[in-house]
N, CA, C and O of each residue as an XYZ file, in Angstrom:
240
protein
N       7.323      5.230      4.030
C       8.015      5.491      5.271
C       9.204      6.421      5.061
O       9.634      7.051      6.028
N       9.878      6.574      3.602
C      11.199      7.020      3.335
C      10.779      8.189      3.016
O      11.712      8.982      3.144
N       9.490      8.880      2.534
C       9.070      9.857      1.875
C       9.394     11.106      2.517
O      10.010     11.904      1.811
N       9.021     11.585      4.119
C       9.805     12.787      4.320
C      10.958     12.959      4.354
O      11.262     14.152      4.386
N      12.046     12.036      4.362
C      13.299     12.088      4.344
C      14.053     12.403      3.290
O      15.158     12.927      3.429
N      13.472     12.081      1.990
C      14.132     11.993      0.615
C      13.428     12.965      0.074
O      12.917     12.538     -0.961
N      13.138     14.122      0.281
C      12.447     15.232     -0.290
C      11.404     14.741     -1.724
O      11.519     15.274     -2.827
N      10.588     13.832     -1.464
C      10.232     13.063     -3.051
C       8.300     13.821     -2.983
O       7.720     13.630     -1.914
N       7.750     14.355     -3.763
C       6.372     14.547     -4.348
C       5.459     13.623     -4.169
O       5.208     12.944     -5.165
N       4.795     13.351     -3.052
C       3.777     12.114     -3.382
C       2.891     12.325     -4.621
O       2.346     11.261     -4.913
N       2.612     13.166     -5.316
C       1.738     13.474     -6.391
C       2.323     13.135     -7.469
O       1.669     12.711     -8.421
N       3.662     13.263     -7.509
C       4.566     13.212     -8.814
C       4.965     11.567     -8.694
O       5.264     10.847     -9.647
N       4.887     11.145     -7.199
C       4.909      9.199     -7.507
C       3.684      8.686     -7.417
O       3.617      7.459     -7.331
N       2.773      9.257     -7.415
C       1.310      8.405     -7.288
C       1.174      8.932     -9.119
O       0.700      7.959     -9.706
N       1.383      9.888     -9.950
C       1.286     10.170    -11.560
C       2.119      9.265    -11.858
O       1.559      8.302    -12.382
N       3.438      9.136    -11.729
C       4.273      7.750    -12.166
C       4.011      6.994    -12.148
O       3.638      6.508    -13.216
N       3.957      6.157    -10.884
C       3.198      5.157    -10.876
C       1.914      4.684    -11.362
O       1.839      3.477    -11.590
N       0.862      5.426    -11.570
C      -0.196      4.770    -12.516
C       0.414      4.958    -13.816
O       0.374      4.073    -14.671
N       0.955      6.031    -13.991
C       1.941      5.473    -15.942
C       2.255      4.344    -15.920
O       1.669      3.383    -16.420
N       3.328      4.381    -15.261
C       4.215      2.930    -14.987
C       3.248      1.793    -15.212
O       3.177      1.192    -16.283
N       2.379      1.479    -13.972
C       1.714      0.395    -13.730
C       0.313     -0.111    -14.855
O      -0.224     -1.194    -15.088
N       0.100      1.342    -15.367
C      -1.202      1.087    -16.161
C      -2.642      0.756    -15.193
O      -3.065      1.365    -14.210
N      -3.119     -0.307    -15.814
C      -4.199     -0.971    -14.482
C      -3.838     -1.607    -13.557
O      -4.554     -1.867    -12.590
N      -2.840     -1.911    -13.677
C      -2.129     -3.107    -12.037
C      -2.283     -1.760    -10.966
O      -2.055     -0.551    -10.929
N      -2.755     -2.706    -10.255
C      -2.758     -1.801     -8.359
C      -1.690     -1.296     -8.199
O      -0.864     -1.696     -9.019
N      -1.170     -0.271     -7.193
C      -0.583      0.101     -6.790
C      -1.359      0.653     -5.700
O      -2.524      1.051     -5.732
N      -0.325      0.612     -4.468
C      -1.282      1.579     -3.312
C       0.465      2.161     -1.982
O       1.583      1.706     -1.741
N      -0.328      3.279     -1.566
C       0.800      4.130     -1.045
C       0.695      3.658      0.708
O      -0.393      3.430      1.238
N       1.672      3.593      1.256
C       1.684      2.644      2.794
C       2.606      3.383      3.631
O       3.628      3.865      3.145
N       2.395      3.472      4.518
C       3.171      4.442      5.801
C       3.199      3.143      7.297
O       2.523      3.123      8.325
N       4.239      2.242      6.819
C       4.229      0.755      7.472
C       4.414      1.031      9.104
O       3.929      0.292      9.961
N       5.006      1.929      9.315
C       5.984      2.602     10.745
C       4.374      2.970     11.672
O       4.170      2.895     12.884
N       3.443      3.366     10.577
C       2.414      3.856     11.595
C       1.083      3.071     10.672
O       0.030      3.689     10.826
N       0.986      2.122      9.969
C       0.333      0.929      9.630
C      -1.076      1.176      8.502
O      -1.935      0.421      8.046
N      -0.775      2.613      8.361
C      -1.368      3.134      7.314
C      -1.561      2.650      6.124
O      -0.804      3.424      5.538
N      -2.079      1.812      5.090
C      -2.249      1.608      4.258
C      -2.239      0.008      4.215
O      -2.599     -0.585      3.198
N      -1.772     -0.728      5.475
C      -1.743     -1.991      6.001
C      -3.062     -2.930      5.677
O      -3.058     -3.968      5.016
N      -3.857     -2.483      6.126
C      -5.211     -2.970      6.109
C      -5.102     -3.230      4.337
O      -4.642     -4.345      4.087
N      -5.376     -2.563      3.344
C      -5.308     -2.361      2.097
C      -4.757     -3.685      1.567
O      -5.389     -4.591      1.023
N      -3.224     -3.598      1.881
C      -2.187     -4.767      1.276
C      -2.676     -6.011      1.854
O      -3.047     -6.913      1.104
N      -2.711     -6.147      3.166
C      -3.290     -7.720      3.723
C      -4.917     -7.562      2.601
O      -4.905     -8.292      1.610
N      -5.706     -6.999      2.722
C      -6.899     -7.478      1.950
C      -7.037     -7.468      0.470
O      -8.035     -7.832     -0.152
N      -5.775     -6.948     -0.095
C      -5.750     -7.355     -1.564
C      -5.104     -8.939     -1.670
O      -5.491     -9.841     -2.412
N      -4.063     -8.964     -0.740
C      -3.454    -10.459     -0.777
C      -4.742    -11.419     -0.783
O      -5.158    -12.039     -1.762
N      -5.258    -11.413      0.440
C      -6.399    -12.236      0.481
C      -7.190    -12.388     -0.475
O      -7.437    -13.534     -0.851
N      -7.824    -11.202     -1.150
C      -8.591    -11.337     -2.254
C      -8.021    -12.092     -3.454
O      -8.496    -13.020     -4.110
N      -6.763    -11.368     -3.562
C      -6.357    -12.019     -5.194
C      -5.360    -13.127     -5.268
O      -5.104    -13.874     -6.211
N      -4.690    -13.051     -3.678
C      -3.647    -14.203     -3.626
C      -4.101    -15.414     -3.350
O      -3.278    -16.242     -2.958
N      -5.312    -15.746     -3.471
C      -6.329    -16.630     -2.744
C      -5.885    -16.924     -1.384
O      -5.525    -18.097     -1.282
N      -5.799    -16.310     -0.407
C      -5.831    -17.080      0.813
C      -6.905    -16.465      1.613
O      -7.782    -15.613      1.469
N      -6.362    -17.438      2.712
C      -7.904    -16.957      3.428
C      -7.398    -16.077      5.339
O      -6.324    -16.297      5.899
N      -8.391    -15.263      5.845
C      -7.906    -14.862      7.167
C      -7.348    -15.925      7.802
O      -6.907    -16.862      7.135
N      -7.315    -15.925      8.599
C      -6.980    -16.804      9.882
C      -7.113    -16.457     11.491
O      -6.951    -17.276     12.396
N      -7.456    -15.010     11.653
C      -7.478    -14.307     12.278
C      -7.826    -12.808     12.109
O      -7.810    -12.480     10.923
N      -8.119    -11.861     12.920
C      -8.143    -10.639     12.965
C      -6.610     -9.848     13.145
O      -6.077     -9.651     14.237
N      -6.026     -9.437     11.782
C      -5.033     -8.438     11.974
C      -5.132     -7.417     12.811
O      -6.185     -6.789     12.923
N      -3.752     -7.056     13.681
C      -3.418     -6.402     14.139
C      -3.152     -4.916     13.550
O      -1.951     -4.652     13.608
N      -4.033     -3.742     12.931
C      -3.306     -2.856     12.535
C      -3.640     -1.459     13.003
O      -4.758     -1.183     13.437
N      -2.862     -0.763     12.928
C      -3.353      0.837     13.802
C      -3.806      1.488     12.075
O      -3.197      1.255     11.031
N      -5.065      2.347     12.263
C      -5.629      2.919     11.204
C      -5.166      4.096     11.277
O      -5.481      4.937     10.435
């Protein structure tokens, strides 16, 4: 969400970040317009064990 504001490289933090992280996930999210939303709720679910409860609300 902060990314056009702070003049920052998405290419040069998506290369960092897999350094950084190695194999752990990482994933890039634009929350203001719900972009990448879907992603984070269905990794929780998958790996955090829980379960839906409903159909999320998210704009694609």
């Amino acid at each position: 969400d902060l990314a056009p504001y702070v003049n920052v490289n998405l290419d040069v933090m998506e290369s960092d970040a897999g350094r950084m992280r190695g194999k752990r996930p990482f994933g890039f999210t634009d929350l203001s317009r719900g972009k990448g939303l879907r992603e984070v709720i269905d990794f929780i679910v998958e790996h955090g064990g829980l379960r839906t409860i409903g159909a999320a609300s998210t704009a694609a």
